[in-house]
C-alpha positions in Angstrom: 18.8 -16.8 -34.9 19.2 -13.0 -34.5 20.8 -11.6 -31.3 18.3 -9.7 -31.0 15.5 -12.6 -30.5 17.9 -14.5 -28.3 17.9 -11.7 -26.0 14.1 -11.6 -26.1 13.8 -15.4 -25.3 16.3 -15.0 -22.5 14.4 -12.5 -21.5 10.9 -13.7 -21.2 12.1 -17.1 -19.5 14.1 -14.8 -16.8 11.1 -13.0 -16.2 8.4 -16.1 -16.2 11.2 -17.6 -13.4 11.0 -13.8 -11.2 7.5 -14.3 -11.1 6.9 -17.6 -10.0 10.2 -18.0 -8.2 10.7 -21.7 -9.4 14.7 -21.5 -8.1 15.7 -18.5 -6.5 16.2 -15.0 -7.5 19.8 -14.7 -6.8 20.2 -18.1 -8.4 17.8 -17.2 -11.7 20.1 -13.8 -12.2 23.1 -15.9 -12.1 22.2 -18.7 -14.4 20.7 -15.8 -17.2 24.1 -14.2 -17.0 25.5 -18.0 -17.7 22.7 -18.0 -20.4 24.1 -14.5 -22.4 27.3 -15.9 -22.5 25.6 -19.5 -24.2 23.8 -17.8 -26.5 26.9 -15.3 -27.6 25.0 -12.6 -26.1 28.5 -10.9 -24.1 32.0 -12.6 -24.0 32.7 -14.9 -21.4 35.4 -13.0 -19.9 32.3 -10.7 -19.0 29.7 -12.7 -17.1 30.7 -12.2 -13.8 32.3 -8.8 -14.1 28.4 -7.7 -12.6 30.4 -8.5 -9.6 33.0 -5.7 -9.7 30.9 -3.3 -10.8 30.6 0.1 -8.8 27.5 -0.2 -7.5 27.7 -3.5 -6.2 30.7 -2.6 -4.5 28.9 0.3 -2.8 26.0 -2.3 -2.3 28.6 -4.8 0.1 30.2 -1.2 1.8 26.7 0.3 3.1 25.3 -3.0 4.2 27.9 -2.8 6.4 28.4 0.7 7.3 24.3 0.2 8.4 24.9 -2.8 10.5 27.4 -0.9 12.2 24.8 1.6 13.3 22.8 -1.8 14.4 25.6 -3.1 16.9 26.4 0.1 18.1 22.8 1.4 18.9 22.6 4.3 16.8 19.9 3.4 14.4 18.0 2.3 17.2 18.2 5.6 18.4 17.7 7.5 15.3 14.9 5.6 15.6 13.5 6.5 18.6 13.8 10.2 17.6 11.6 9.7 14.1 9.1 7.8 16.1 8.7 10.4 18.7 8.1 12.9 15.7 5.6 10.9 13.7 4.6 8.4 16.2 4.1 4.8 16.1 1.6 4.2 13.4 2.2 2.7 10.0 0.9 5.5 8.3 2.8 8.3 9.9 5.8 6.6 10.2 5.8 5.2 6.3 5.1 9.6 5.4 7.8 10.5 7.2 10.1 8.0 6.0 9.1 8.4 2.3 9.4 12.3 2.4 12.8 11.9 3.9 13.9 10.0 1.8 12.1 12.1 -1.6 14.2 14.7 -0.4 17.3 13.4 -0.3 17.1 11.7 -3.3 16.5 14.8 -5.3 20.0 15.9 -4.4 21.8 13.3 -3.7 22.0 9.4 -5.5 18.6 7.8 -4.7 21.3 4.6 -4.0 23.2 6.5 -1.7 20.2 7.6 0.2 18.7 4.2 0.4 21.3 2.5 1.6 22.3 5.0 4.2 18.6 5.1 5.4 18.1 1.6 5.4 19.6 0.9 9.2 17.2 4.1 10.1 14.3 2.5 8.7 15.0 -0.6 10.4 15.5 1.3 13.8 12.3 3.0 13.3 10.3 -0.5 13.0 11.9 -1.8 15.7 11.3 0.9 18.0 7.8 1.0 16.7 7.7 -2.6 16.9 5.9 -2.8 13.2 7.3 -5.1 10.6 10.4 -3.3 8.3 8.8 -4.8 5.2 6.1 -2.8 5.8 8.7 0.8 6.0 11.4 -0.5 3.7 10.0 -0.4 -0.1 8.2 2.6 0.6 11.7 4.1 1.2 12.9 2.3 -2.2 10.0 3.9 -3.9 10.0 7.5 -2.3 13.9 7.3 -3.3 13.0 6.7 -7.0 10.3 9.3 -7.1 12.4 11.7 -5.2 15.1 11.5 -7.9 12.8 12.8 -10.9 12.3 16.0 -9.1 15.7 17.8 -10.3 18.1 17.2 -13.0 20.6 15.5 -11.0 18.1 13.6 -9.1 19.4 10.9 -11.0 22.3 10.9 -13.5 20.4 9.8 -16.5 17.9 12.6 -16.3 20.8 14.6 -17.9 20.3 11.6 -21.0 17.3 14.3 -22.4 19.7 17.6 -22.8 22.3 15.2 -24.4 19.9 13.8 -27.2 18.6 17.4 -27.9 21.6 18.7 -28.1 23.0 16.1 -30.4 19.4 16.8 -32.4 20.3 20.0 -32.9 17.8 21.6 -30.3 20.4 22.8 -27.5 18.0 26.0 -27.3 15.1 23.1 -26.0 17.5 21.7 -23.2 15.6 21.1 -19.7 16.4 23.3 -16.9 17.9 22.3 -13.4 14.8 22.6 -11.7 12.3 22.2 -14.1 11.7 18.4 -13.7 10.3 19.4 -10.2 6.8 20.2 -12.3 6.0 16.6 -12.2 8.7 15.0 -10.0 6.7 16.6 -6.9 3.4 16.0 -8.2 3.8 12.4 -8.8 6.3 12.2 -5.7 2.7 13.7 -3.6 0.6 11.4 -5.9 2.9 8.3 -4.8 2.9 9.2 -1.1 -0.6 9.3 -0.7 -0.8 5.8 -2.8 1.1 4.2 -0.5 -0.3 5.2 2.4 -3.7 4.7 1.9 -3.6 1.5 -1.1 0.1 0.1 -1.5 0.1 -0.8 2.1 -2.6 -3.5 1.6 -0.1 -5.0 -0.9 3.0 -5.0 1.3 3.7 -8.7 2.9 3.9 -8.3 7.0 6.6 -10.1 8.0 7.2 -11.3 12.1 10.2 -9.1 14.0 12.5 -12.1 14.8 15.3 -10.1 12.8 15.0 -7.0 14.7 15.1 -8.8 18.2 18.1 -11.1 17.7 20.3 -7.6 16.8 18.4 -6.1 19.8 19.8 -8.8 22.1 23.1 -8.9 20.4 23.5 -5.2 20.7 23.1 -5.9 24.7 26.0 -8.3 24.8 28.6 -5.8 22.9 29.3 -2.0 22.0 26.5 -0.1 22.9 28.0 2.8 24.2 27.6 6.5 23.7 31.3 6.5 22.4 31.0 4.3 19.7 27.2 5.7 18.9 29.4 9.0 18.2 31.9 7.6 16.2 30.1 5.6 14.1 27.7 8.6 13.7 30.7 10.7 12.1 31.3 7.8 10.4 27.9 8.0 8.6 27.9 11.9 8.0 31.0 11.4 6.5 29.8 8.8 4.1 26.9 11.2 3.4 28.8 14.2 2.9 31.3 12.5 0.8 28.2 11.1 -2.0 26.3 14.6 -1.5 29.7 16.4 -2.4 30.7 13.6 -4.8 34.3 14.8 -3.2 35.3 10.7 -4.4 32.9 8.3 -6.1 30.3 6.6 -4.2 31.2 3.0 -3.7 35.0 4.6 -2.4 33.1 6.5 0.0 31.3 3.6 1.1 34.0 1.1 1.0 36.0 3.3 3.3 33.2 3.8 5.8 33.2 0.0 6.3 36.5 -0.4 6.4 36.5 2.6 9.1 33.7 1.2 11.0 35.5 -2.2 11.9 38.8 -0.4 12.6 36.9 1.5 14.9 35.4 -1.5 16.3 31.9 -0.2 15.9 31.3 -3.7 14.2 34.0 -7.3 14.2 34.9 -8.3 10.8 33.1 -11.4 11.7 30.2 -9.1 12.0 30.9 -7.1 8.7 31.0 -10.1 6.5 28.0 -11.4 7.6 26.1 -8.0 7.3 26.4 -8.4 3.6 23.2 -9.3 1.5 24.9 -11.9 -0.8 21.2 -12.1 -2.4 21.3 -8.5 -3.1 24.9 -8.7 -4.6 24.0 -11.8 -7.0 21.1 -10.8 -8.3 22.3 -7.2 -9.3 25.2 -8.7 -10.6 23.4 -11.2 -12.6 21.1 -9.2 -14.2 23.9 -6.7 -15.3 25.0 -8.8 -18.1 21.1 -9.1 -19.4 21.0 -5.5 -19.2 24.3 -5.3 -21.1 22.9 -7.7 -23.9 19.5 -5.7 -24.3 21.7 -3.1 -25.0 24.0 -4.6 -27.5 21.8 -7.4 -29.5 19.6 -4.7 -30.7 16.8 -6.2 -28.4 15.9 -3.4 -26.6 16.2 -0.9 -30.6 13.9 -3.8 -31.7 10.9 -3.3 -29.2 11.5 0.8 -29.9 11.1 -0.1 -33.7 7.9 -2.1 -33.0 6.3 0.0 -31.1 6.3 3.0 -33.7 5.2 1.2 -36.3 2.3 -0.2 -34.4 1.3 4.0 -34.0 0.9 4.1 -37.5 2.1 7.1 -39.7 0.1 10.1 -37.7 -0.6 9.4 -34.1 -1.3 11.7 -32.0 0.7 13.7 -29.6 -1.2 11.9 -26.6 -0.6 8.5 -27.8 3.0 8.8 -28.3 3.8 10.3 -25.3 1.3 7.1 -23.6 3.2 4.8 -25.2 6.8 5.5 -24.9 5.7 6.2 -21.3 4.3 2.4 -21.4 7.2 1.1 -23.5 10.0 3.3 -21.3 8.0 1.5 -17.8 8.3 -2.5 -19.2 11.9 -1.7 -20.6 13.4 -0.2 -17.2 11.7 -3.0 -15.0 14.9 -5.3 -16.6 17.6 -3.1 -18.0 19.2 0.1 -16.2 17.3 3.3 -16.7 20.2 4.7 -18.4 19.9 2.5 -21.1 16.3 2.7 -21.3 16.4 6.3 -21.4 19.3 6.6 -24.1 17.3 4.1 -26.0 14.1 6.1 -26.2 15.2 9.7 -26.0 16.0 9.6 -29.5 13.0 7.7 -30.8 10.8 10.2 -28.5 12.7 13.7 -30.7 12.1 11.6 -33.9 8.7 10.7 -33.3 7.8 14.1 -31.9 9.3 16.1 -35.2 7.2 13.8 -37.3 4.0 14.7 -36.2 5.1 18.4 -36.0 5.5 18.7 -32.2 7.5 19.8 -29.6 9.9 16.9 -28.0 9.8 18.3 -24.5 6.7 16.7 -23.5 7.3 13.3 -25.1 11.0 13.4 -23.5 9.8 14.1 -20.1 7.3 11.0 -20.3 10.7 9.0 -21.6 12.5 10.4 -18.1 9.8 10.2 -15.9 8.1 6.4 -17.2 12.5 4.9 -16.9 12.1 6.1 -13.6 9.4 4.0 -12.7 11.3 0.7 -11.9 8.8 0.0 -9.2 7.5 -3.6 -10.1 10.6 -5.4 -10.2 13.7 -5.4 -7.7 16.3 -5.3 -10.2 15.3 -1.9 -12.4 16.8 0.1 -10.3 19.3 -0.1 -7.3 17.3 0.7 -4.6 14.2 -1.8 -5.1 17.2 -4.4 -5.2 19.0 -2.9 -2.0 15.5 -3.4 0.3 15.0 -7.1 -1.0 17.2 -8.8 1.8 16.2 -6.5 5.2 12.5 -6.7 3.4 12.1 -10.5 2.8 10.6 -9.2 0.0 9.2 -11.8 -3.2 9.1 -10.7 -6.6 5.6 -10.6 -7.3 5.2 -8.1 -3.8 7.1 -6.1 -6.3 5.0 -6.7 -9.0 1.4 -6.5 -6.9 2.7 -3.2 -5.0 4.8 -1.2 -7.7 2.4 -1.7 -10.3 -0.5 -0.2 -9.0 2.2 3.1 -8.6 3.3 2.5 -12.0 0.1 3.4 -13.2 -0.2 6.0 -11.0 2.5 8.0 -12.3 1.2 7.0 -15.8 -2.3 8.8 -14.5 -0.3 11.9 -13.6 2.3 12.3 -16.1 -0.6 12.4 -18.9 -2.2 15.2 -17.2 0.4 17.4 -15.9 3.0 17.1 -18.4 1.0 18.7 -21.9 0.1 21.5 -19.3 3.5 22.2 -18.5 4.9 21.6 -21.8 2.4 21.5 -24.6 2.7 19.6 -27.8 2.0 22.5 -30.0 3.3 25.8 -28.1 2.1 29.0 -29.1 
């Protein structure tokens, strides 16, 4: 049997076990990683290297740089701050949150910003007393929409200049700022869906988590002191990813590592801050992403897909359905590979039928940015899973519905900012 269908298999069994959560997630990532190696997918001396890879490293340093802001106090009085702003309704509260968090991810890593609002986020909800599950995949999602809006929002958006430049059509290349004439519309287009329907899909869960830090934050370090310290602490780590001064998951590492030296948190503490679901199931699914990549799995969807369009489709239905293909690829493999995968295809396609590439890209970088419906497309959906108690399908029932928003708005703004046939 091809790679290439092995991969698919492996694939479609992983994703019937997500959904209805048979085993657990952490458990599922970890046996399909297992599973590439059976099936000669990656070398064995691969599987687990999910584990050292940089961002789960900077995934186990800002769980517990944030709990530190728990035991000391701070987040809880961050907290109290962004509720006196916005107030104590769900509504408020989740706009505040997500346009914080858009507009820090439009400069800075979308990861980065997620993790280091997470603690606020929690703060907030327990100052506000409203479940965090209902505050913290908002945030995920704002930080993924926020990150479309510039051309370092995130690092793959840079993927499109690259594969025009290696098309020969450097003169074509997208501007710094030029992704912000659909990254805010569809940023303001998500906001307003999740205030007014994603809420209904978000679970509700009870606020046992947020008292038992409460009372343990009572017995130990909440002091003005170590609020400080561990607040320069935090702006350091922020200012160290914004600058990219040294890479993230050092700057991370090193804020932990400072944070129990300091004794804003016991190593006891530290350890058990960690998310070890979080960490597996990233690091699981990294070898699955690796194999879609290398089998010619994901090359093989691509292929089927244009020859279902048939030999003159128009502009339209391209751009709808590498949008459509770009979304269900970068729900299970990184959105750097989905977007190096389809670039290309999206230049070919688009000199074909006689058009320009620039609309049929941006649908390509905007649909790989969509990782919404599953927790492992993208780092930040994975990063809210733990402090969330997030299922899969709460993924699936809430991200979707903004997946197709976004699909909604990309068709209609993106031929009016770059049309197909430019005079």
């Amino acid at each position: 049997m091809e790679p290439a269908i092995k991969c698919l298999i492996l694939l479609a069994v992983v994703a019937l076990l997500f959904i209805t959560e048979m085993i657990p997630l952490a458990m599922t990532a970890v046996l399909a990683a297992v599973a590439c190696s059976a099936l000669g997918l990656v070398p064995q001396n691969q599987i687990f290297l999910g584990l050292a890879d940089s961002t789960v490293v900077l995934f186990g340093g800002m769980f517990v740089v944030g709990a530190s802001m728990f035991y000391t106090g701070l987040a809880q009085r961050i907290g109290g701050a962004v509720v006196r702003l916005f107030g104590k309704s769900e509504n408020s509260l989740m706009f505040g949150i997500m346009v914080i968090a858009a507009a820090m991810s439009a400069f800075l890593s979308n990861t980065g910003s997620t993790a280091c609002l997470i603690p606020v986020v929690m703060g907030i909800c327990a100052n506000a007393r409203i479940s965090a599950s209902k505050e913290l995949m908002p945030l995920a999602f704002a930080a993924g929409l926020g990150g479309t809006i510039t051309l370092i929002g995130t690092p793959p958006n840079i993927l499109a200049n690259v594969a025009l430049k290696a098309a020969g059509m450097e003169e074509l290349q997208f501007g710094f700022f030029e992704y912000a004439y659909i990254g805010i519309p569809i940023t303001i287009a998500g906001i307003i869906y999740m205030m007014f329907i994603g809420k209904h899909f978000l679970p509700e869960e009870d606020m046992l988590e947020a008292v038992d830090v409460e009372q343990e934050i009572d017995a130990t370090n909440c002091t003005p002191r170590k609020q400080a310290i561990c607040g320069v602490i935090m702006v350091g780590v922020i200012g160290s990813m914004a600058t990219s001064i040294v890479p993230l998951e050092l700057a991370a590492v090193v804020g932990a590592v400072l944070c129990v030296l300091t004794g804003c948190i016991t190593e006891k503490q530290a350890y058990n801050s960690i998310d070890w679901v979080t960490i597996f199931l990233f690091a699981g699914m990294i070898p699955v992403a690796s194999a879609m990549n290398t089998s010619g799995a994901g090359k093989l969807i691509a292929e089927a897909t244009v020859n279902l369009l048939g030999g003159s489709p128009s502009p339209y239905m391209v751009t709808m359905t590498l949008f459509l293909l770009a979304v269900i690829l970068t729900q299970f493999m990184s959105n750097t590979a989905s977007k190096a995968l389809l670039c290309p295809v999206g230049i070919a396609l688009s000199s074909q039928i006689g058009a320009s590439p620039k609309a049929v890209l941006m649908a390509v970088l905007i649909a790989s940015s969509c990782a919404f419906a599953s927790p492992v497309g993208t780092p930040p959906n994975t990063l809210v899973l733990g402090p969330g108690k997030y299922k899969f399908m709460d993924y699936v029932k809430c991200g979707g519905g903004l997946v197709a928003v976004c699909l909604v708005v990309s068709v209609v703004v993106i031929p009016v900012v770059w049309p197909f046939f430019p005079v």
